[in-house]
C-alpha positions as CSV (number, residue, x, y, z in Angstrom):
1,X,-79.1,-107.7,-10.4
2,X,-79.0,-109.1,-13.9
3,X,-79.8,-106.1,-15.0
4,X,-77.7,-104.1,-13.1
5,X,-74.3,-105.9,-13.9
6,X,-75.3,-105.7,-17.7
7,X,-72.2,-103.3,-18.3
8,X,-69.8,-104.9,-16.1
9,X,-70.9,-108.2,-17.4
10,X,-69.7,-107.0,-20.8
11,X,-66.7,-105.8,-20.3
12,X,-65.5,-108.3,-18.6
13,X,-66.3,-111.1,-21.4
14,X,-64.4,-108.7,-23.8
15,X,-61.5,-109.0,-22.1
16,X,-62.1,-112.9,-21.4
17,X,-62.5,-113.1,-18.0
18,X,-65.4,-114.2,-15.6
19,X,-67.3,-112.0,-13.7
20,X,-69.8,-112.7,-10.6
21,X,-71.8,-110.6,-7.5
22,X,-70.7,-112.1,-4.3
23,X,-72.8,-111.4,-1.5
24,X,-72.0,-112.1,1.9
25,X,-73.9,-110.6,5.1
26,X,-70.4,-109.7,7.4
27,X,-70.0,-111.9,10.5
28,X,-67.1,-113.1,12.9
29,X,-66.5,-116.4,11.2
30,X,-66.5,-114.8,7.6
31,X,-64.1,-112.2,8.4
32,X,-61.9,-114.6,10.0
33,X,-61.7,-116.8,7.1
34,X,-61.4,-113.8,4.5
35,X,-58.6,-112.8,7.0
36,X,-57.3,-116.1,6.2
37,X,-57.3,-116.7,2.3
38,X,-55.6,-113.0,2.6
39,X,-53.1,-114.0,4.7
40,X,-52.2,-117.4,2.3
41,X,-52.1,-115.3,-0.5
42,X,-54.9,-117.2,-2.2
43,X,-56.6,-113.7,-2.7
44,X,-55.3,-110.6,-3.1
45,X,-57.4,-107.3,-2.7
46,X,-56.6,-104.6,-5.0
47,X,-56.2,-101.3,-3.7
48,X,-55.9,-98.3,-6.5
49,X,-55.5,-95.4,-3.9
50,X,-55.1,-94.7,-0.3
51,X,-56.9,-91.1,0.6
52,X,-56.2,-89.9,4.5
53,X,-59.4,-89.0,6.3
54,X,-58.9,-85.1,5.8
55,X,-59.2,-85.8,1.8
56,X,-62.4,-88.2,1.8
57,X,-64.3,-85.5,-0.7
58,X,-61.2,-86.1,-2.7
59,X,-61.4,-89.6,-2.6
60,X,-65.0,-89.5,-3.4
61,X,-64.6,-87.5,-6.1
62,X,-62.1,-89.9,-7.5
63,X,-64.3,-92.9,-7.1
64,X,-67.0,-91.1,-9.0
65,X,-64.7,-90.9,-12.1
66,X,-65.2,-94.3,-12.4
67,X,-61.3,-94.7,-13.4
68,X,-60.2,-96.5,-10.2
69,X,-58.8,-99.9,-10.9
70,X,-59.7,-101.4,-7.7
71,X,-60.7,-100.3,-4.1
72,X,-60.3,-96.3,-3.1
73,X,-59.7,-96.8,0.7
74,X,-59.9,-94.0,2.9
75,X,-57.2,-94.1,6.0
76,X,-58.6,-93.2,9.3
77,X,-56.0,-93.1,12.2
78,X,-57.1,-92.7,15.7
79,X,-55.2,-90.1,18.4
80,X,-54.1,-91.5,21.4
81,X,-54.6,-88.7,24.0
């Protein structure tokens, strides 16, 4: 991973801030107390762009530019029939 986060690793230390892998395996309890720092405010995810389902090559393609300054979140919205 050391490796791997060479670049990242860099670029962050020129511009003077820390910068660290988190890994986390997704269960109940951790979602509930992410859901809870998020809702304190004492993090604050970062969303650079909002793509509807029917432009998810779009939003791909956009990710792959590398240029997004946070998460590219694709909006899926279910139909009630």
């Amino acid at each position: 991973m050391r490796l791997l986060s060479f670049g990242i690793r860099k670029k962050a230390r020129h511009q003077g801030v820390s910068y660290s892998f988190v890994f986390m395996r997704a269960n109940g309890e951790q979602l509930s107390k992410i859901t809870s720092l998020i809702e304190s405010g004492s993090i604050r995810p970062v969303m650079d762009r909002i793509f509807p389902f029917e432009a998810t090559k779009e939003a791909w393609a956009y990710h792959e530019t590398g240029r997004a300054k946070g998460k590219v979140v694709i909006k899926v919205t279910m139909r009630h029939e």
